[in-house]
C-alpha positions as CSV (number, residue, x, y, z in Angstrom):
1,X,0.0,0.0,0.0
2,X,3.0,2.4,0.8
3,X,4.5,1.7,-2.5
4,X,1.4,2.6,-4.1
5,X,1.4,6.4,-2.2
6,X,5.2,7.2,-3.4
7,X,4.7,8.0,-7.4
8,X,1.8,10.2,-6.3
9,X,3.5,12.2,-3.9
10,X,6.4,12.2,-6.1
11,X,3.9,13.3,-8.7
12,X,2.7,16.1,-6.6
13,X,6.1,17.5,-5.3
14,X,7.5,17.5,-9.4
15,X,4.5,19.7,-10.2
16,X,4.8,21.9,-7.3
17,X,8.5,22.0,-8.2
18,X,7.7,23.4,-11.8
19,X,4.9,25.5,-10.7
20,X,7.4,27.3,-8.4
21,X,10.4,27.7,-10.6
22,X,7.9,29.3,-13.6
23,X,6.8,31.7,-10.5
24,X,10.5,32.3,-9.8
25,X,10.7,33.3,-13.6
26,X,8.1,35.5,-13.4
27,X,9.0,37.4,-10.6
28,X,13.0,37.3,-11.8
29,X,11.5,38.8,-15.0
30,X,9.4,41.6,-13.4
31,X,12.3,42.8,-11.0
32,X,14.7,43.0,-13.8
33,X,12.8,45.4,-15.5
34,X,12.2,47.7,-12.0
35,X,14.2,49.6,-9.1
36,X,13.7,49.5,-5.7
37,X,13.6,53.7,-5.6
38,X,10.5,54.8,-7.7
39,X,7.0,54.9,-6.0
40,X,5.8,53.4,-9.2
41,X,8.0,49.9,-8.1
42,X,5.9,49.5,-5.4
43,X,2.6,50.1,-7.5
44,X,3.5,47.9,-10.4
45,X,4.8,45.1,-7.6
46,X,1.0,45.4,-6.2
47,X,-0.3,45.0,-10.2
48,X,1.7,42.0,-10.5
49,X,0.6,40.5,-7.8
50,X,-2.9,41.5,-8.9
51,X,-2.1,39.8,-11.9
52,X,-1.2,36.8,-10.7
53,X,-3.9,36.5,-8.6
54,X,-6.2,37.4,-10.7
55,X,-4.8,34.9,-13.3
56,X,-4.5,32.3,-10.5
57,X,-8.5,32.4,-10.1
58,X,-9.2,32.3,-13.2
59,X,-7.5,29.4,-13.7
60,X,-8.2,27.3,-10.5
61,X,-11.4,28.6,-8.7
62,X,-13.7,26.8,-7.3
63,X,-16.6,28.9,-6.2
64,X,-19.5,29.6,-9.1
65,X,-18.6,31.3,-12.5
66,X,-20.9,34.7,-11.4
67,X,-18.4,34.9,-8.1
68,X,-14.9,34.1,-10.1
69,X,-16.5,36.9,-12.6
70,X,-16.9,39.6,-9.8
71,X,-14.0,38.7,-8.2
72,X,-12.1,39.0,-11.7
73,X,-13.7,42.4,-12.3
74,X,-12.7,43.9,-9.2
75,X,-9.0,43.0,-9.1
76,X,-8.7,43.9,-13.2
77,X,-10.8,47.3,-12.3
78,X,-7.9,47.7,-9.4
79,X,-5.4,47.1,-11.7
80,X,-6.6,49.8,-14.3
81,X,-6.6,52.5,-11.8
82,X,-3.2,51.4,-10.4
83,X,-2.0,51.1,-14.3
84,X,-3.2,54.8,-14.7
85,X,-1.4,56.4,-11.4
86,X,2.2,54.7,-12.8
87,X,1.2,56.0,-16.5
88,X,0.7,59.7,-15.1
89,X,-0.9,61.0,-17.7
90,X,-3.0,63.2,-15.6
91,X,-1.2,66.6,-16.4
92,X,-1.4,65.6,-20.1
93,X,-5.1,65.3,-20.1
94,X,-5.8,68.6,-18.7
95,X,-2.8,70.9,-20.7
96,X,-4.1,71.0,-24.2
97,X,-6.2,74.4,-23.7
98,X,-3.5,75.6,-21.7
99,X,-1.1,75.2,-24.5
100,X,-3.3,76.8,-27.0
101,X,-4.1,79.5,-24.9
102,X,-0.5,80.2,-23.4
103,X,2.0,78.2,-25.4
104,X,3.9,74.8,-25.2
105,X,5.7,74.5,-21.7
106,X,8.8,72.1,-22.2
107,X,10.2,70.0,-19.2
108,X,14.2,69.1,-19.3
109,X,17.1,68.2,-17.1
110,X,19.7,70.6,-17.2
111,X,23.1,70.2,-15.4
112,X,23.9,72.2,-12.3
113,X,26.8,74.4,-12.2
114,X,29.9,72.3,-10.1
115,X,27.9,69.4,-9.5
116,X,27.7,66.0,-11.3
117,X,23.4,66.2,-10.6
118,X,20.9,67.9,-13.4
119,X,18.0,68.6,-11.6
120,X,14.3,69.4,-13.7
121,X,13.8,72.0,-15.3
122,X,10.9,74.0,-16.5
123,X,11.3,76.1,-20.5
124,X,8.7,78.6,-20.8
125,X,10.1,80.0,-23.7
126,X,7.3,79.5,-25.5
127,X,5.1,81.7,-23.0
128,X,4.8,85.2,-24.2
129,X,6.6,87.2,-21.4
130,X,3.2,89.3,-21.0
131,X,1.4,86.1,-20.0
132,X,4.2,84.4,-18.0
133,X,3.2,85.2,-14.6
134,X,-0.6,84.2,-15.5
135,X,0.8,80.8,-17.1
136,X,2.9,79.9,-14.4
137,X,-0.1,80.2,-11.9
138,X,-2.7,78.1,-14.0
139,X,0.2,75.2,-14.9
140,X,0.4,75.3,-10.7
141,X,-3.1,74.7,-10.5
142,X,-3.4,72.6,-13.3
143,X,-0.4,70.1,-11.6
144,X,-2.2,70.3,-8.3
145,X,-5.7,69.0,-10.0
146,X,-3.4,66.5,-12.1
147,X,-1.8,65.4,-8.0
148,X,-5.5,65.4,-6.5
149,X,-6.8,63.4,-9.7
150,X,-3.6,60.7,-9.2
151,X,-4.7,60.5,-5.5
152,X,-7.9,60.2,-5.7
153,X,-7.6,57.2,-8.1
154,X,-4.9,55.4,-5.9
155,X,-7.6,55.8,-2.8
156,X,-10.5,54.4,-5.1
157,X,-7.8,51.5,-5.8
158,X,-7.0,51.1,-2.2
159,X,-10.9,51.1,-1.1
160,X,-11.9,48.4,-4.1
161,X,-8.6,46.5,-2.2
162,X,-10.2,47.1,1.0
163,X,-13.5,46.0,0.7
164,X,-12.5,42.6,-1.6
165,X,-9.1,41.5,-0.8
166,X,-10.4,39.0,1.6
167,X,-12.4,37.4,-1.1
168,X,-9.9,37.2,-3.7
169,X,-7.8,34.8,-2.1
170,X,-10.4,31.8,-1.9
């Protein structure tokens, strides 16, 4: 009877084996391609996870198609809105009448003077000197509802995360 159990356990263990070295791929593969310093590592680590949860599910769930289809929903909506914040193309939505109305603002890095650093760097040389002052404000404004936009979609993220991440695990 022993000798009967072995080749399935054996079985068992080889599968688990492979399933864990293609995970170790995976994640090798998505930590190549990101650094431990940028905010947006931590998001897109939270994306792939999503991913492969969501994924996961699909693949292996037990509970009824209408629940794997919510749960599915939920997690892909949480990865859109987390896809969007790393994107950042809030600013860009919003500048197109602004650069009709006051000219193209260019963003750069220049070098600074005795150091080996180049900070960021705003060109308004497109602005028309009379409207300068007037641009500068409404580009202000216009990054601060860009910021609120960002963080108002990584708190609708976080609250779809806190009301379903219990579920999405079984």
């Amino acid at each position: 009877m022993k000798n009967e159990t072995k080749p399935v356990k054996r079985k068992v263990a080889f599968a688990r084996s492979k399933q864990e070295r293609i995970r170790k791929k995976k994640y090798a593969r998505f930590m190549q391609t990101n650094y431990d310093w940028d905010y947006s590592y931590i998001l897109d680590l939270l994306r792939f996870k999503l991913r492969m949860t969501r994924e996961y599910i699909q693949k292996n769930s037990l509970c009824e198609k209408e629940a794997v289809a919510e749960k599915i929903r939920k997690i892909a909506e949480t990865e859109a809105y987390l896809e969007k914040i790393v994107g950042d193309n809030y600013l860009f939505a919003l500048i197109d009448d602004f650069n009709i109305r006051y000219g193209k603002v260019k963003h750069c890095f220049e070098k600074i003077e005795n150091s080996s650093n180049s900070r960021f760097a705003t060109d308004w040389s497109d602005v028309a000197p009379e409207k300068l002052e007037e641009a500068k404000a409404v580009y202000a404004t216009l990054h601060e509802i860009a910021e609120q936009q960002r963080k108002d979609d990584l708190r609708k993220a976080f609250d779809i995360m806190c009301e379903q991440i219990w579920d999405w695990w079984d």
